[in-house]
Phi, psi and omega in degrees: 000138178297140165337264181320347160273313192278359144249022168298306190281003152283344148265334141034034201290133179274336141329290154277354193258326176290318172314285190307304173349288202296337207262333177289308168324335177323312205227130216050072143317108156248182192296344181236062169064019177267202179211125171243103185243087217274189205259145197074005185261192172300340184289306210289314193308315200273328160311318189303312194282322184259005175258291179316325187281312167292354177270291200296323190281348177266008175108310181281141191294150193224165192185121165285113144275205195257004171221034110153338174322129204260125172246147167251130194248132105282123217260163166298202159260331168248061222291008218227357181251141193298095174316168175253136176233151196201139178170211179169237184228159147289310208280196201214188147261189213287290181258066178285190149267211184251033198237297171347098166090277202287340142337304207263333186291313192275006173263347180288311184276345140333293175303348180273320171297302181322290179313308153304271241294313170298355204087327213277106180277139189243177214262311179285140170296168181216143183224141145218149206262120145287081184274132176323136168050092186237276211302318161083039167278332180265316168258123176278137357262245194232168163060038195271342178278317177296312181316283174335309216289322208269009175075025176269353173234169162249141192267342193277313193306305158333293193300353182248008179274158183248163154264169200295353173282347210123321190284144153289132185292354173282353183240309178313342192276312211302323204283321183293319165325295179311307189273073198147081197253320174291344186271163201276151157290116157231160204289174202248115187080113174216180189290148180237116186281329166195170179210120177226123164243105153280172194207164158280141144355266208079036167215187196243359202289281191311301163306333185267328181291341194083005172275153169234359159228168188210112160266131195268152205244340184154162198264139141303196184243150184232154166225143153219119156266153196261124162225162172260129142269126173249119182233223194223129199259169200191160170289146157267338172308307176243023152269100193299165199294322196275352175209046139274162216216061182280117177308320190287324178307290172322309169282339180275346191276343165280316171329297166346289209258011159265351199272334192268309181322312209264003176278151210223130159284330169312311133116055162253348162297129161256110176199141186230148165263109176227022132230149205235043180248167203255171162198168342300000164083021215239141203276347180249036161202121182308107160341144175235328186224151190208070177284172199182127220209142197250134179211101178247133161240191169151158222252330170296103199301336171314294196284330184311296161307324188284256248262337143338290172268028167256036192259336172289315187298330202269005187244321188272338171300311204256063193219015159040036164114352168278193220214098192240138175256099179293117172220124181275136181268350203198128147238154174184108186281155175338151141222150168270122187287137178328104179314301199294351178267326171333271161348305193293295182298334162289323186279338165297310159330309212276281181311324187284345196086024194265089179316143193226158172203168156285135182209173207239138107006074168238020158273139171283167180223179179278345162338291157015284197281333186276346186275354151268033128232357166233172150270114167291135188196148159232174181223143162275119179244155164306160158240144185269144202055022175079345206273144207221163167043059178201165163279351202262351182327129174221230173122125190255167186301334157327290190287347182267315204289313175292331168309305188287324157297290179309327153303277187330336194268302183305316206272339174303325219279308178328313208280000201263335193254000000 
């Protein structure tokens, strides 16, 4: 290990990283301690703004892409070599915490702060990254900024998609843009030298083990689908039963029967319904339109595909007459994380003195997307009880503070090469 990686985690402040937290949690605060900071509103802008703004006081460069990723640069010695970049999102769900995503952005700029605070000059620039939509509760679909960044999306298809109000993600980007008028414009996608993201678990394995890192080895694969059912609205008093054309009656019986395609006794199948809605919603009239949106993982890329591409034929056997429309928003197959960063995160645990294990993924990240253009790692802290994408999300500064030593050791060492 290079000199100067094994002392990045002495500057490490536990303090300032938790402070920061707390001060980011500000936006979109709710009342019953979460966060709804969705990706693109006024919430996402005003973080994107105080981040840039603790970036400018330290001195460090700040840089926007065309599709809203935010970078903070510290440079190298050799600013002209291919960065190490280490971060995640801002942005959160509708009923997040404080941890989800901004954790890994603000332990990255933690590691920027250490290194300044320390001296330490590294052979690589070191950035950390704010990526645009990782979560996709407003914009469809998630993880939309590393995809873009990683060339798996296209930005013109993007920019004409909506949210359930209407607004276009093109205007919401131009408006998001607008507001973070000091940081420089850059082109969309460049060489990466390496990529480390930290995270909370959003699981339960590191806290029931007694661990306080998780070198993460790799992501499952995810397909998410959108469907419609369309049947015919009708009185409920008088329209006999035998010749309606019920939405709603149509979609829980396809929920039913993906529940059945998707049962695992192993219980390594991952699958949720996690929006649901009716029209005309009205208590005396036979439903007419019915969405409803599929969120399938597994770690195998084989079953991911097998039972993926039975979810239409299996919406359409149940669809008792009505008229349904499938459509996939999101794919993304298994990835495996780079063994050597892998190495690198354990042996940094290890050197701190951190109980560590090896753990899987199975929520995606923008990690995903970037290990199809660097080597790729991530480092994993407990949440208590695993529980994520909630207000009760929780994580003490202890174990965040440790999370962040072990980054900072790992991105020196990347950035030493």
């Amino acid at each position: 290990m290079a000199r100067n990686a094994a002392r990045a985690a002495d500057g490490i402040d536990e303090a300032r990283l938790w402070q920061r937290l707390m001060a980011m949690a500000r936006f979109g605060a709710r009342a019953d301690g979460g966060v709804d900071r969705q990706a693109l509103s006024a919430e996402d802008v005003a973080a994107r703004r105080q981040l840039i703004a603790w970036a400018e006081a330290r001195g460090f460069a700040c840089a926007v892409d065309p599709i809203g990723n935010l970078f903070v640069r510290r440079a190298g010695r050799e600013p002209d070599l291919a960065p190490v970049l280490t971060g995640s999102h801002l942005d959160s769900q509708p009923t997040g915490g404080k941890f989800d995503g901004v954790y890994g952005v603000l332990a990255g700029f933690e590691v920027l702060e250490a290194l300044e605070d320390l001296g330490l000059s590294t052979r690589r620039s070191v950035e950390a990254v704010a990526w645009t939509n990782e979560e996709g509760s407003r914009f469809q679909p998630g993880a939309m900024g590393s995809a873009a960044f990683a060339g798996r999306m296209d930005l013109a298809a993007l920019r004409v998609g909506a949210d359930r109000a209407g607004v276009r993600l093109g205007d919401a980007l131009d408006a998001t843009l607008a507001a973070t008028p000091t940081a420089a414009r850059r082109a969309l996608g460049f060489p990466v030298a390496a990529y480390v993201e930290s995270h909370i678990e959003q699981g339960p394995l590191l806290e029931a083990d007694g661990k306080v890192i998780g070198a993460v080895t790799g992501i499952q694969g995810s397909r998410w689908f959108a469907v419609e059912v369309t049947g015919e609205a009708a009185h409920a008093g008088t329209t006999p039963l035998k010749i309606r054309k019920d939405a709603l009656k149509a979609a829980t019986a396809m929920v039913s029967a993906l529940e059945s395609l998707m049962a695992d006794p192993s219980d390594v199948v991952r699958f949720t319904v996690g929006r649901f809605e009716v029209a005309p919603n009205s208590p005396n009239t036979v439903p007419d339109r019915v969405f409803f949106t599929i969120d399938f993982r597994h770690p195998d890329a084989a079953v991911l595909q097998r039972l993926g591409d039975q979810v239409e034929a299996t919406c359409r056997a149940a669809a008792r007459g009505c008229a349904v429309r499938v459509t996939q928003t999101f794919d993304a197959p298994p990835v495996d994380f780079a063994p050597a960063i892998v190495g690198l995160v354990s042996a940094a645990a290890a050197r701190l003195g951190l109980p560590h294990r090896d753990i899987f993924s199975g929520a995606f990240h923008d990690a995903k997307f970037l290990a199809e253009v660097a080597p790729t790692g991530m480092v994993f802290v407990p949440c208590a009880r695993g529980i994520s994408h909630n207000p009760a999300e929780s994580a003490t500064a202890s174990d965040l503070a440790a999370g962040a030593r072990v980054l900072a050791e790992v991105v020196a060492e990347l950035a030493a090469q």
